[in-house]
C-alpha positions as CSV (number, residue, x, y, z in Angstrom):
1,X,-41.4,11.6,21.3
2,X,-42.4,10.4,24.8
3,X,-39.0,8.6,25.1
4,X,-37.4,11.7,24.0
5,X,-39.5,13.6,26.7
6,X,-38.6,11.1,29.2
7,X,-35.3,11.8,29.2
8,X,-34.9,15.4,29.3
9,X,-37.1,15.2,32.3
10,X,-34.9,12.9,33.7
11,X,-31.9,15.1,33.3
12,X,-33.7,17.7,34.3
13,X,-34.8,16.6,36.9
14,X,-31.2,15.2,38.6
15,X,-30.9,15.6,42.6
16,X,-28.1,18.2,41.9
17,X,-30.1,20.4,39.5
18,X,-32.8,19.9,41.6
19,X,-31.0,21.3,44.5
20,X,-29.6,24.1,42.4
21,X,-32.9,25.0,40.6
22,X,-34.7,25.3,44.0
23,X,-32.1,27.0,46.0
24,X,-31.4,30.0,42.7
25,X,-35.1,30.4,43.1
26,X,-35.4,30.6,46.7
27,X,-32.4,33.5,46.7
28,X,-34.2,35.5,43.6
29,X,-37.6,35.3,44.5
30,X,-37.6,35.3,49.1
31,X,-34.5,36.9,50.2
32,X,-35.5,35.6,54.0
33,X,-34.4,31.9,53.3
34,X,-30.4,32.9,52.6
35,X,-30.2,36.3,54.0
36,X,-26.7,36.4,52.6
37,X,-25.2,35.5,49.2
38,X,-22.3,32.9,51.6
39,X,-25.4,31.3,52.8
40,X,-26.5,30.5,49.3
41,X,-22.5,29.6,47.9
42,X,-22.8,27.1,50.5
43,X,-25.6,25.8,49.9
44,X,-24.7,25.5,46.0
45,X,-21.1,23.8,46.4
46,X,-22.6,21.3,49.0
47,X,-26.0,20.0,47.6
48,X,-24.7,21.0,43.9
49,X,-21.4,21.3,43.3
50,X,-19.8,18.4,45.6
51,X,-22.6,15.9,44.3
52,X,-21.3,16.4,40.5
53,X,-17.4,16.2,41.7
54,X,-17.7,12.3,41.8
55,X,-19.0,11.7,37.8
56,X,-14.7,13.5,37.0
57,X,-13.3,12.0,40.0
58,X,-14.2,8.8,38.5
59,X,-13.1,9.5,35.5
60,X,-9.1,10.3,37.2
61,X,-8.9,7.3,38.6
62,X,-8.9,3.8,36.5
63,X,-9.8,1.7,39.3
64,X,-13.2,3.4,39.4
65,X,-13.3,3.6,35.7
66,X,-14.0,0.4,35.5
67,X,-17.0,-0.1,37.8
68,X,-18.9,1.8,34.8
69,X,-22.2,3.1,35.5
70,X,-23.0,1.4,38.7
71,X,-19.9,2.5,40.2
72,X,-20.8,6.0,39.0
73,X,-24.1,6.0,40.5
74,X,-22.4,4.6,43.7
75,X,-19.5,7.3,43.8
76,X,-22.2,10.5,43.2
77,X,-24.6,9.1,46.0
78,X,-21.3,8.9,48.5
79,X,-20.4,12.1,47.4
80,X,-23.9,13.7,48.0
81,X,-24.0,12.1,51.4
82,X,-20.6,13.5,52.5
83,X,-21.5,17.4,50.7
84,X,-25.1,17.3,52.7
85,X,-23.0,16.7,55.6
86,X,-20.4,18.9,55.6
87,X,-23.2,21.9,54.1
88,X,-25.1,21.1,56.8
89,X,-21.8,21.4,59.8
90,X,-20.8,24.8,57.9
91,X,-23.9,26.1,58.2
92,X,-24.3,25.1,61.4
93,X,-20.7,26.7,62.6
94,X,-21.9,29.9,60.7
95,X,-24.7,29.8,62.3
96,X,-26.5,30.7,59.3
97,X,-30.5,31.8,59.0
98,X,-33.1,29.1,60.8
99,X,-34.3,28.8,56.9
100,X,-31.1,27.8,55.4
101,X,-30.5,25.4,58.3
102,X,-34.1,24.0,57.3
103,X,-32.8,23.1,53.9
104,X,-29.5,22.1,55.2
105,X,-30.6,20.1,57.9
106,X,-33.4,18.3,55.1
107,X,-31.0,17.4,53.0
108,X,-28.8,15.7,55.5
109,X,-31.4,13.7,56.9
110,X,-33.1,12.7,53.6
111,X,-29.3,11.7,52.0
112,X,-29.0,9.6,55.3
113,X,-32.0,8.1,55.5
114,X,-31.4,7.3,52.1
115,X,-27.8,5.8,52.9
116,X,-29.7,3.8,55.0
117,X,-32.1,2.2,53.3
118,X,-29.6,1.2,50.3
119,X,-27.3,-0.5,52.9
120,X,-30.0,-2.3,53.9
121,X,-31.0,-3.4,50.6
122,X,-34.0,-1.4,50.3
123,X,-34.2,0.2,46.9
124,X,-35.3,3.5,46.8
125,X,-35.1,5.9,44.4
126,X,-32.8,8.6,44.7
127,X,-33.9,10.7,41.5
128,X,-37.6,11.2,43.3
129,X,-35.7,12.0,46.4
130,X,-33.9,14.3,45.3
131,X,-37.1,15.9,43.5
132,X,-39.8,15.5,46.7
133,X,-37.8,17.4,49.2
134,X,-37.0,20.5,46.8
135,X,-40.6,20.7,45.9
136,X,-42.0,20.3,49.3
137,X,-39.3,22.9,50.3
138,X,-40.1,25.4,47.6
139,X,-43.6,25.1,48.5
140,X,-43.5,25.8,52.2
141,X,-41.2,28.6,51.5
142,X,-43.2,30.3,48.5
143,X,-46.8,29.5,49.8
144,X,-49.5,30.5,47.1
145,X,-49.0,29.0,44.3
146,X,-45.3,27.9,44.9
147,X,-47.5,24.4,46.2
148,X,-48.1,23.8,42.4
149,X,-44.1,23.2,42.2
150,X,-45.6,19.7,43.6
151,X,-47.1,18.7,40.1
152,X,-43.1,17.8,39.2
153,X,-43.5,14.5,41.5
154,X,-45.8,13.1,39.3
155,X,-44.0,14.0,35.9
156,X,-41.2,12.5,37.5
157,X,-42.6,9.3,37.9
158,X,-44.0,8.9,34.4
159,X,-40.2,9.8,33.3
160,X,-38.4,7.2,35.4
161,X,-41.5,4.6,34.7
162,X,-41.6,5.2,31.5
163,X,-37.8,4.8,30.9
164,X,-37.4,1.8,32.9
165,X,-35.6,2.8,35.3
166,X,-37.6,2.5,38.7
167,X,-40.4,0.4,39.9
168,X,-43.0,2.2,41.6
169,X,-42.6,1.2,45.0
170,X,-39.3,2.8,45.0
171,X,-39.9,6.1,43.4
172,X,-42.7,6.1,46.4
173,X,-40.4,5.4,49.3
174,X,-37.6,7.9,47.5
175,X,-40.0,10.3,47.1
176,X,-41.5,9.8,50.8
177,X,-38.3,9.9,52.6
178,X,-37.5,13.5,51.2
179,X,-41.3,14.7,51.6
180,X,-41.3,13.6,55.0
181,X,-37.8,15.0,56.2
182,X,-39.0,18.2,54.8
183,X,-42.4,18.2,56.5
184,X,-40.6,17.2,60.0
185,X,-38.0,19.8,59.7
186,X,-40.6,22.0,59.0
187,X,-42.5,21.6,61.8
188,X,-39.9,21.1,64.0
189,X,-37.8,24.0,63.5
């Protein structure tokens, strides 16, 4: 049963869904953060929809076939990197709403900080990045009792500890990096 539980947080719980999760509740529940639905499409298609692209581009190509898991773990984090990017210049050329540039501008920082760190060898978790930002996010932007939204971190944890798939150290500094990038922005813009 816990296994079981494990993994549907897990998959839950995936940067991309993440993303999409927090920025579908944002647009239904405060209409100031994307004061126009092509705020929000951009927003979806670059932390969302660009991310998944690399699981079938891998599939198209044999070459990348063959690298197997890692290499699709590789591929989506490039792909996330260059959609944060490239959300966050569109936005910027838009010149979309200070709170959609807040997101934006989070999410490019945390995916390069991220970058970063795993060319430097440092392992960090990118699953408990992708879930510390959103929450942090969702909380600033919701106030009340949008900071529960912060009792996912934990859950997280146990699901990627539990599975085997992080050490703790790491699901700290990926979960830090996000947290942090969304507190800065926050206070800086």
């Amino acid at each position: 049963m816990k296994d079981k539980l494990a993994k549907i947080v897990s998959i839950i719980t995936i940067a991309p869904v993440m993303a999409f999760l927090m920025l579908t509740f944002l647009y239904i529940f405060d209409k100031d953060v994307f004061r126009e639905p092509v705020y929000y499409v951009i927003a979806v298609l670059s932390l969302t929809v660009f991310p998944v692209l690399a699981y079938p581009f891998q599939i198209m190509f044999p070459k990348l076939r063959k690298t197997g898991r890692d290499g699709q773990r590789k591929l989506a984090f490039i792909f996330a990197v260059i959609g944060y990017l490239a959300g966050l210049a569109v936005s910027y050329l838009l010149n979309a709403p200070r709170d959609d540039m807040m997101i934006m501008v989070s999410y490019a920082i945390s995916g390069s900080i991220l970058a970063l760190f795993n060319l430097c060898h440092i392992k960090a978790s990118g699953h408990a990045c992708g879930v510390g930002g959103p929450c942090v996010l969702c909380a600033y932007f919701l106030g009340g009792c949008g900071w529960l939204i912060l009792l996912l971190i934990p859950l997280i944890f146990w699901a990627r500890l539990h599975m085997k798939r992080h050490r703790f150290p790491e699901l700290i500094i990926g979960a830090s990096i996000s947290m942090i990038s969304a507190c800065i922005v926050i206070n800086v813009m």
